[in-house]
Every structure is written in structure tokens, then in C-alpha cells.
C-alpha positions, 0 to 999 in steps of 0.5 A: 465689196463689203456693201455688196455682201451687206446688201445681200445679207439684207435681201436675204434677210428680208426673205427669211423674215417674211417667210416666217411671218407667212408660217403662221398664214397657213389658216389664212385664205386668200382674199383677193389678188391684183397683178398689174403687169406693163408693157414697157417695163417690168419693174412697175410689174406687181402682184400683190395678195391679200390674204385673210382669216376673220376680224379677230386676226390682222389682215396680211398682205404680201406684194412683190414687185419687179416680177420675173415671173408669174404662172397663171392662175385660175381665177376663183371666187373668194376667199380661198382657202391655202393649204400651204404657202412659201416665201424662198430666198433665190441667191445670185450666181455662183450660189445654188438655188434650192433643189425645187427652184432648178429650171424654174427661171433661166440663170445668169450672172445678171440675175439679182437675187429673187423671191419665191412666193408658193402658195398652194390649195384649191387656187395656186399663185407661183411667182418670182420677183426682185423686190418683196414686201409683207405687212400686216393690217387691221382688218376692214371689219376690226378697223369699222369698230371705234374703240 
């Protein structure tokens, strides 16, 4: 039992960081998004979402994976500016989900914990997923430059 808790200590922790690390994005815009979505088995589903602010700033990439769900989007010419962006925690049942998350995906005990990737502005990207990773990078133009 005590592996269980771990575990979605872990989960949940990794959500939290990520949020923060995404507080600071807010300046950001996207810069491109691929979502590749397959037939056989939704756990080799993956959105992934580059999001950037200049040469002087690290590039940060947010990629979720076995995805649950994923509204459509309009697809717009890049970059395109965020106006908000949100990383949330999903605890499995019996734990409530956030107020705004209610009705967004069908609950039941075999549900994992998920994540909430938000991100608001002229294109919105709204999906859920089992698995999140967020790192950052030297962008392409900083990364051209001997130094």
C-alpha cells in the first residue's frame, strides 16, 4: 500500500512542478504542435507542444502522452501568442476532481490519475493524458552560436 501512495505522490508531484515551471510561459507563444494519434492503441498517442519566446529565453517543451482526451483545435499560422496556460493534477477515484475538470472525462475506478494541459489565447489546446513530461532547450537560434 505504501508503493501505491508513493507512486501517486510522485504523479502528482510531477504535475505540480510542471505546472510551475509553465507559470513563467505566459510570454511564450506557441511554436509548433504535433499530435500523433494511433488506431491500435492509445498509449502510443502523443501531443507535444513547443512553446517559445526568442533566442535569449530556453525553448520549452511540454509532451503528453497516452492521451484520453483532445479537443480540436483550429490550426493557425505560427507562433501564436498564449494568453493563459495550465497544467492540472486529475487524482484518481475516490479523490474529487477540480470544480472546472467535472464532466470533462467519464470517471471510474480504473481511471489513473491524469493531467490537464489548458492553454488559452487566439489557438487553444485542451487535452488530457496519463503521462507528462515538460523540459526546456536551448533554442535553435541560441544553440546556432559557438560559444
Amino acid at each position: 500500500m505504501a508503493d501505491e501512495h508513493r507512486a501517486s505522490s510522485a504523479f502528482k508531484n510531477r504535475c505540480t512542478n510542471a505546472a510551475l515551471m509553465l507559470e513563467s510561459c505566459t510570454n511564450y507563444s506557441i511554436d509548433r504542435i504535433s499530435l500523433v494519434e494511433s488506431d491500435e492503441n492509445r498509449k502510443d498517442n502523443t501531443l507535444d507542444v513547443w512553446l517559445r519566446e526568442g533566442p535569449q529565453k530556453l525553448d520549452v517543451v511540454i509532451s503528453l502522452s497516452n492521451l484520453h482526451s483532445v479537443r480540436p483545435w483550429e490550426p493557425g499560422l505560427a507562433p501564436i501568442f498564449i494568453d493563459g496556460i495550465s497544467l492540472i493534477h486529475l487524482p484518481e477515484l475516490p479523490s474529487p476532481w477540480p470544480v472546472e475538470a467535472v464532466g470533462r472525462l467519464d470517471r471510474s475506478d480504473d481511471l489513473p490519475e491524469l493531467v490537464w494541459l489548458r492553454i488559452t489565447g487566439p489557438l487553444e489546446v485542451d487535452a488530457v493524458a496519463s503521462i507528462v513530461t515538460v523540459y526546456q532547450a536551448q533554442s535553435d537560434d541560441a544553440a546556432s552560436v559557438l560559444q
